[in-house]
N, C-alpha and C positions, 0 to 999 in steps of 0.2 A: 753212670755214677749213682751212688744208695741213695746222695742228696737228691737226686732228682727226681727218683722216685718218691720218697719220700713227701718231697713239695711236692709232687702229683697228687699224692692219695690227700695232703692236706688242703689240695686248694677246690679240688674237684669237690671235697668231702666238706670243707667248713660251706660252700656254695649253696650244696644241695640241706645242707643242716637249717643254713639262715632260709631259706625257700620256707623246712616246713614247721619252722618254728612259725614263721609267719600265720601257715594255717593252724597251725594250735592254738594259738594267742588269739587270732580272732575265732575257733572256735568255742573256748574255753569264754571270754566275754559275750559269747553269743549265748551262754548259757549251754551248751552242749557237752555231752558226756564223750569224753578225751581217753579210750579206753587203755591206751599204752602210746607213748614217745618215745621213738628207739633212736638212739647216737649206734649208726655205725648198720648193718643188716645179719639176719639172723647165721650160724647159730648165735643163740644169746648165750651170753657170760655170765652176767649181771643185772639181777631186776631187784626194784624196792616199789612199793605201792606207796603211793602219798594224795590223799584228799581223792579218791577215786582215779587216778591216774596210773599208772604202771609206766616207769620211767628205768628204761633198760639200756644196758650197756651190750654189743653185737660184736661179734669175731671179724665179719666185713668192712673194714674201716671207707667204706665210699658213700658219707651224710646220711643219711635217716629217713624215717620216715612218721606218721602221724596218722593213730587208726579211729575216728572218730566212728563213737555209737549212730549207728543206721545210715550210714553214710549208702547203701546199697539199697537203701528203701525196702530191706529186709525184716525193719525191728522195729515197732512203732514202741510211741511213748514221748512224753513232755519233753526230755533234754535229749532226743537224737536229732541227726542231722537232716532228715526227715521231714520231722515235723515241726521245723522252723518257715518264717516266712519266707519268699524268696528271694527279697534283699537282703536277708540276714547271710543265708547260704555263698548269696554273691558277694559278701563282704570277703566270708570264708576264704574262698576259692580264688578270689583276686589279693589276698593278703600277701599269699606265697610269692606272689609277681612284683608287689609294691616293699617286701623284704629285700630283694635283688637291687633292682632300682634305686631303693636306700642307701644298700651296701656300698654300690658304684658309688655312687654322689659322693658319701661321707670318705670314703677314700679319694676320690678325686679331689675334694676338698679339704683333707689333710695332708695332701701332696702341695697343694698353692700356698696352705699355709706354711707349712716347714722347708719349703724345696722342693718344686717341680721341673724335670727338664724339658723345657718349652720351643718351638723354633720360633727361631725370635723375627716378630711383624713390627711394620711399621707402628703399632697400634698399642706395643707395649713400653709402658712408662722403664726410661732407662734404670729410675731409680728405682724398680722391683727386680732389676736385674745383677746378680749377686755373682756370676759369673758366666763366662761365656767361651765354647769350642766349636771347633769346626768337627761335625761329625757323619760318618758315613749311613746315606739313608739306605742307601742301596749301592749293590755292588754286580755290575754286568755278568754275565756266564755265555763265553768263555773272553776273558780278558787278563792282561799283564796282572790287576789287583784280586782277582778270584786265584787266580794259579800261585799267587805269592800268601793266599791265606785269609786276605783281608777279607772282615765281617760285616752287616750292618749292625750299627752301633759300634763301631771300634771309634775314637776320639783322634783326629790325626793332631798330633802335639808340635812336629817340627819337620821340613821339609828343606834336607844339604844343610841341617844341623839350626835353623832358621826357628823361632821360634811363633807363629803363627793363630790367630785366634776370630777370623774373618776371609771371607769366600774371597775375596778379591784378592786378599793378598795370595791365600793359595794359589788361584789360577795364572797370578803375574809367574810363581814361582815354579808352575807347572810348563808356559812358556817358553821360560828360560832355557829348558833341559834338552830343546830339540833332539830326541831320539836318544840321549843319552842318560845312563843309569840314575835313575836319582834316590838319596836317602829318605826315608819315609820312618820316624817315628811316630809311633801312636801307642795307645792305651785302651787294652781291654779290660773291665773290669777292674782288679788292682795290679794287676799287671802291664806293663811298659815295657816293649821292646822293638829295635828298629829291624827294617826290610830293604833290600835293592831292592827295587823296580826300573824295570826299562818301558818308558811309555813306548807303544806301536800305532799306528791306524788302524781300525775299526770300520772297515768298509759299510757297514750296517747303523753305524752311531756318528762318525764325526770321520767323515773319506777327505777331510782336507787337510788335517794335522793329527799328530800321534797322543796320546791321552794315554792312563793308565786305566780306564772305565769303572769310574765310582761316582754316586750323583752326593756330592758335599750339601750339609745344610748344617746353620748358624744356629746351633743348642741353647739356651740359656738355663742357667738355676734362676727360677723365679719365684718369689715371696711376696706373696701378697698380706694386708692386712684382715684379719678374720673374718668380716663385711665382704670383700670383694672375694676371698679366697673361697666362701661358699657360692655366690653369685659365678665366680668363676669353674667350679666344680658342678653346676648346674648346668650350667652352659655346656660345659665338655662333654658331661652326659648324654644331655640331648644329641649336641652334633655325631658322637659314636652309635648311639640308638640308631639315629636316622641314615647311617653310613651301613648300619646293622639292617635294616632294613631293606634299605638299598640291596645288599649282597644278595639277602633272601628271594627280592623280587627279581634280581638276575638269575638266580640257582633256576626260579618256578618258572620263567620265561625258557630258559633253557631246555626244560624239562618239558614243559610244552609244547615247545615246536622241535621236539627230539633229537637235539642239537647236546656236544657232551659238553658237560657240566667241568667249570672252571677248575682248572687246577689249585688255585688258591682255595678250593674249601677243602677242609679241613675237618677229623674226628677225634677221637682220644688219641691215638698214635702218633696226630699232627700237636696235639696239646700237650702231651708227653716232652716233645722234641722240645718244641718252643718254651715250654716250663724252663729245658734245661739254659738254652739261650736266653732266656729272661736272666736265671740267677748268674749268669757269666759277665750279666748287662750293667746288673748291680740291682738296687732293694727298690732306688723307685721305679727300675723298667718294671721289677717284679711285682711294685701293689699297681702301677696303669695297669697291667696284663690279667690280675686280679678284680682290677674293675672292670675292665671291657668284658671279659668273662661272664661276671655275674649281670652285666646289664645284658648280654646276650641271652644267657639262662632267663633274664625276664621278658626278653623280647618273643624268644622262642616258645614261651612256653604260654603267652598268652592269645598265641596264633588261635583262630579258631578250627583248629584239626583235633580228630577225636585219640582220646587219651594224654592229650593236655590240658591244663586246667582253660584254656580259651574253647577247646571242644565242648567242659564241660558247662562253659559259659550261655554257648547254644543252648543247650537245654534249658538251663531255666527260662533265658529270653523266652523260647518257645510255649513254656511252660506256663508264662506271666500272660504270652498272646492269648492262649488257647483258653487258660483260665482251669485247667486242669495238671496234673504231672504226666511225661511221655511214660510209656509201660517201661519198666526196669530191665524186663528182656533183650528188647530193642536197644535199650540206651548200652546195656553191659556188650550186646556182638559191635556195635559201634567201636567202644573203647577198643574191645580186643582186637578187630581187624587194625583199626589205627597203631596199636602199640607194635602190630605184627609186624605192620608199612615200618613202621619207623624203625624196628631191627634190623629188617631188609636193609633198609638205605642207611647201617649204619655199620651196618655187614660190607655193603658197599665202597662205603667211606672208607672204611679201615682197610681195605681191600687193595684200595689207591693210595694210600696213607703210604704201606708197607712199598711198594711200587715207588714210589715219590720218594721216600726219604733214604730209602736202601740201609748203608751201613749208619749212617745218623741214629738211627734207631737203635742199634747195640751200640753206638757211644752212650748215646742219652742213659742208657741203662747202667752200663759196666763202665763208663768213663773211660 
């Protein structure tokens, strides 16, 4: 579908944009000469120069970029990047990570504020709860509810015309239907339509009685009051980081003891897909998707591997220990080999991507 592409190249692009506004802003207060700020990658369209700056507009719509005077310890003089101290630098270079980070939060916590759909714990006040569905977290393969269509995130609304808003009541109603067909309406997106299903056994999930294999969980719209709704957006942050993290340390565990690497990760071809299933989910799956995104973009990028801004965090440390700069030679085959690795395995990624999601892929595109 166009839209989906479209929301690709906007969300990949506003991501990588906020990254380097970040380093702009803190290098432009760091006193450093900002020699051009490009929205979008070359060829360029459109350039105006303002206060020493060259602020350009690019034919490649995928975020920007930010070309800071001596950043390559090529150029000396007062306002390069250079000849700054080396907490100033590290302000720099950690900005870009701490714009993501922001970005997350302040969406997570404009989600609690106006409506977020939350599964609802014992731990949540009923009265932030604004409404409430049974909805599909996951959906088995191969089962009666994959072969009939059913999605994760689809809202199941009524069950043999029953109308339904609690796990308990469904499973009473799932009971009942001993092996025989039963109606299933649900809600995708703004769309509403019903299904026969016939529950079966599932020798592998539940060998004692027939199920239609979907794992139901209790959604809420939840609203908080402006105080709790950022404390609550801070919190969600963290806990996705530290899940984000998690993954990474399994990928690297993986990768070390030469064991393949989970199918659940994921490259622009897996981000593509899911872009399209976000907007089919509705606008808050699509700004949560938007936020885990960009706290991933700050998680990853402040690893300390070379040709990320955490790579180039090394060096200064190094820099600050030795009491000297590393030679610029050395540091520049660093960055390149690192950006080489990271095409590779991303070359890779996309490799499985295409593998993994087969014809999903030219839906996500052509609809």
């Amino acid at each position: 579908m166009f839209i989906t592409i479209i929301a690709f190249i906007l969300i990949l692009g506003l991501l990588v944009l906020v990254h380097e506004f970040g380093h702009f802003y803190a290098a432009k207060k760091a006193g450093m000469n900002v020699e051009e700020f490009g929205i979008g990658f070359p060829p360029k369209v459109y350039s105006k120069k303002y206060k020493g700056t060259e602020y350009s507009l690019n034919a490649i719509p995928l975020g920007g970029f930010v070309k800071i005077k001596g950043e390559d310890g090529e150029i000396e003089g007062e306002d390069t990047f250079s000849s700054k101290p080396v907490w100033r630098r590290l302000t720099v270079i950690v900005a870009g990570v701490l714009m993501n980070a922001i970005t997350g939060w302040v969406l997570l916590s404009g989600l609690f504020l106006f409506g977020a759909p939350v599964e609802i714990t014992p731990d949540i006040d009923a009265k932030y709860i604004k409404e409430k569905n049974i909805v599909i977290a996951e959906v088995i393969e191969p089962s009666p509810a994959f072969e009939a269509g059913l999605k994760a995130g689809d809202k199941i609304l009524k069950v043999d015309n029953i109308f339904l808003n609690d796990i308990e009541s469904f499973q009473e109603e799932m009971a009942k239907s001993e092996n025989n067909p039963i109606e299933i309406t649900y809600k995708r997106g703004d769309i509403e339509q019903a299904i026969s299903i016939t529950p079966k056994i599932l020798e592998n999930i539940q060998p004692d009685r027939a199920i239609i294999g979907i794992a139901p969980t209790e959604i809420g719209i939840v609203r908080f009051p402006i105080h709790k709704a950022i404390f609550a957006g801070a919190k969600s942050g963290y806990n996705y980081s530290r899940r984000i993290l998690q993954v990474l340390g399994g990928i690297i565990s993986d990768i070390w003891h030469r064991e393949p690497v989970s199918e659940s990760v994921g490259g622009p071809v897996a981000v593509a897909v899911i872009t399209g299933d976000m907007i089919d989910m509705g606008f808050a799956h699509l700004i949560i998707f938007i936020a885990v995104l960009s706290l991933n973009f700050a998680v990853i990028n402040i690893l300390p591997f070379p040709a990320l801004d955490g790579g180039r965090l090394i060096f200064l440390i190094v820099e600050k220990l030795r009491g000297k700069p590393s030679r610029q030679e050395i540091e520049a085959w660093f960055h390149r080999i690192g950006f080489i690795l990271l095409m590779l395995l991303m070359i890779l990624i996309t490799y499985r991507d295409i593998a993994r999601f087969g014809g999903r892929i030219w839906h996500a595109v052509v609809g």
